[in-house]
N, C-alpha and C positions, 0 to 999 in steps of 0.2 A: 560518377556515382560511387565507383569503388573507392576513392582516394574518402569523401566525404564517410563513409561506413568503417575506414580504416580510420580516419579522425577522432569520428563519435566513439569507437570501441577506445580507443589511446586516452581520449580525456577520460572518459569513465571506470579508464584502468580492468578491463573486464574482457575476456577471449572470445566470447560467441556471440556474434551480432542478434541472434535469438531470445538473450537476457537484456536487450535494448527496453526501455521502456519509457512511452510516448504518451503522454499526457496532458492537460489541462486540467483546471483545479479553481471552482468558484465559490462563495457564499452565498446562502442563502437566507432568506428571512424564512422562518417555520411558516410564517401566515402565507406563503407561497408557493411552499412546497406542491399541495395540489395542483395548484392553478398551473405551475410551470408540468407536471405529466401531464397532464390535460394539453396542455399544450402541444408538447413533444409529440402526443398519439396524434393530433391532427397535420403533424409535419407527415410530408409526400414520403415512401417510401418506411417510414420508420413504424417498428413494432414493439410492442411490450413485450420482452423477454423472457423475463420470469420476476417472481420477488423471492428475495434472499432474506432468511434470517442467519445471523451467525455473532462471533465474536471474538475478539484475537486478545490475546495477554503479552502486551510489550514487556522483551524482559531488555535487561540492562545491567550493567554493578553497580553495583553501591552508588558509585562516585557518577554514575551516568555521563560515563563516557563515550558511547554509542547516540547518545544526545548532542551533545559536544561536537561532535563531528559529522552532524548531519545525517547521519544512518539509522535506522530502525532494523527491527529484528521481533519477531513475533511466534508467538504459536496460534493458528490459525485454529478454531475448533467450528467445523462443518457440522450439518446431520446432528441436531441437537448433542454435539460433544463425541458423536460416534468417530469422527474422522478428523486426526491434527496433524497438521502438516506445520512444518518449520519455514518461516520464508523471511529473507532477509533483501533490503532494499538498502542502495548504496547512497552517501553521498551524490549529489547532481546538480544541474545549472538549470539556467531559464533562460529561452532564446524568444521572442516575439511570442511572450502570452503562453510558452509552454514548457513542461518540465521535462527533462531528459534526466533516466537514472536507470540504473541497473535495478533488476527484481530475480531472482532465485530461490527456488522453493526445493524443497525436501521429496521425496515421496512419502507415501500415509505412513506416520509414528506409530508401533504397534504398542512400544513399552514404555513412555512416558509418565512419570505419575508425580502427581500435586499435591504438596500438600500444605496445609496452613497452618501453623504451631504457634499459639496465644498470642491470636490477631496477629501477629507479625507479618510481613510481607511473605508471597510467597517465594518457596525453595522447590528446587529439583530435590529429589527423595532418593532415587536410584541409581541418574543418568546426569551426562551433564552436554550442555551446547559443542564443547569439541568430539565427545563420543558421539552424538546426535552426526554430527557432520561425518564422521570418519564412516558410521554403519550405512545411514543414510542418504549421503548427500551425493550430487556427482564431482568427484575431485576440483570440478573446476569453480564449485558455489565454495568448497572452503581455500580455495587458494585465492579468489577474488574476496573473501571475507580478510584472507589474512592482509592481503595489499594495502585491503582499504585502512585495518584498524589494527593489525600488529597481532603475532601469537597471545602475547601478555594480557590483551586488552579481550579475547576471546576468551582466555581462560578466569578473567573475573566476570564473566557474564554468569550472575548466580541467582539473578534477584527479576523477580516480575512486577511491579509495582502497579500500574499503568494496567485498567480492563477497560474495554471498550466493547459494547455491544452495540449490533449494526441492527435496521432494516434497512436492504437497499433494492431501488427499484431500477431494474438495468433495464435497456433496450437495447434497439440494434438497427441498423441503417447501412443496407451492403452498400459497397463501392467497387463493384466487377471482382479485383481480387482481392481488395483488403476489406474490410468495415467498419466502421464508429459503431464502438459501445458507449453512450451516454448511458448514466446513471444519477437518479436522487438516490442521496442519505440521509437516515436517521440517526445519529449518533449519541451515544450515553455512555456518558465516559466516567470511571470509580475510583481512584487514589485507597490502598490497601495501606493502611497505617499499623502501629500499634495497639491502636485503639479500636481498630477494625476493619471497616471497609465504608467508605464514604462516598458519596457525588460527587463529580469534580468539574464536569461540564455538559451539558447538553445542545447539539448543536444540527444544523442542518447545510448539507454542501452536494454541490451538485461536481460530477467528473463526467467526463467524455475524453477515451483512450481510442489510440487508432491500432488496429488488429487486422493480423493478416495469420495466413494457413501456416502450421511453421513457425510462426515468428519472424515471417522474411521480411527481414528490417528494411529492404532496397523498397518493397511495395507498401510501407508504410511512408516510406519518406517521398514518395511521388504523390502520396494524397493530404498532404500536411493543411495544403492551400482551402482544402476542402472541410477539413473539421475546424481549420478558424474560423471560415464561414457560416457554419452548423452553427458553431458558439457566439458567433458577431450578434446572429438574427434571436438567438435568447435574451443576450444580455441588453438589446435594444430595447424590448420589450421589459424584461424584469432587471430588480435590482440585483446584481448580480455581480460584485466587485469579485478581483483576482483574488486568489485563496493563495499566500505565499508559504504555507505549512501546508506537511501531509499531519494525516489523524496523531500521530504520534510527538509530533513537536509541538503540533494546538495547544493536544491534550496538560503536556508536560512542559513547555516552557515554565508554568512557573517556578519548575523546581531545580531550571538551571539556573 
């Protein structure tokens, strides 16, 4: 098990087993979105969690090259906008049905500020993603940013283009010491042009990630067998194909 945790961190180029992240990823049809929670709450064990509203602003450069390379980078805004945190997702693979990829987030942004200047995209006003990282970050979410995508390529991240507003419905299903969090989503995704701000997709996808206390990635990977299973017995039932993008590449592929 240790050689296997020592692999996963070397492919994913990333120092703490703890930013490991483990997931599956499906589509939805909206006319099902119900029908499949309805669902989930009569599975043995599993509870409604809570529901989330929220919405993240993918930023990027110009040239969207954090696109390009499989990574996304966001500002997360919680608590109707009260609380933003910075979180950034690496590059990653797909192994039988699931996705492996590093996730780092910031702690709460106190001074961040946004602003929109004649429809344009938006700009950082103050601050910029490499200060954000140096005040906020833990050394090791910008030394694993810089691996993945280069000093250079951090310091044109200037531009947000890309808004995505969520409702998402989590649940939760222990497994002794780790758990499945399955989740529906509602997604509503904007493209911020020149001209303004516009729709750019609406869509519905279902996730279930496996979690453990910590982030101890050895008790996630002992229970892998078990949330393919979880997911085997939904997709049987509902139409359910593999989701091969996260929110941020769905969203934005057109624009590579």
């Amino acid at each position: 098990m240790e050689n296997r945790i020592e692999d996963l961190c070397a492919r994913l180029a990333v120092e703490d087993p703890r930013s490991v992240e483990i997931e599956s990823k499906r589509r939805v049809l909206s006319e099902e979105a119900d029908d499949i929670q309805r669902f989930l709450l009569k599975r043995k064990k599993v509870v409604h969690q809570r529901s989330s509203f929220f919405f993240d602003q993918f930023l990027d450069t110009p040239r969207m090259e954090l696109l390009r390379r499989g990574a996304s980078l966001r500002l997360r805004y919680k608590r109707n906008g009260a609380e933003v945190y910075l979180q950034y997702k690496g590059p990653g693979f797909r192994s039988k049905g699931l996705l492996y990829r590093s996730e780092l987030s910031t702690g709460r942004l106190l001074h961040v500020l946004l602003e929109e200047s004649h429809h344009d995209i938006v700009h950082f006003k103050d601050t910029s993603v490499r200060e954000i990282l140096s005040r906020h970050a833990e050394p090791s979410m910008e030394r694993t940013m810089r691996r993945h995508l280069g000093p250079r390529v951090i310091e044109r991240i200037t531009v947000g283009p890309i808004l995505c507003v969520y409702r998402k419905e989590k649940f939760l299903m222990e497994l002794g010491n780790s758990f499945l969090e399955p989740s529906v989503d509602r997604v509503f995704a904007f493209h911020i042009n020149r001209k303004g701000l516009h729709p750019l997709s609406s869509f519905c996808e279902y996730e279930n990630e496996i979690k453990a206390p910590g982030s101890d990635l050895e008790s996630k990977l002992k229970r892998l067998d078990e949330l393919l299973s979880f997911d085997r017995a939904l997709s049987e039932r509902f139409d359910m194909p593999p989701e091969r993008h996260d929110k941020y590449h769905r969203c934005a592929s057109f624009f590579a």
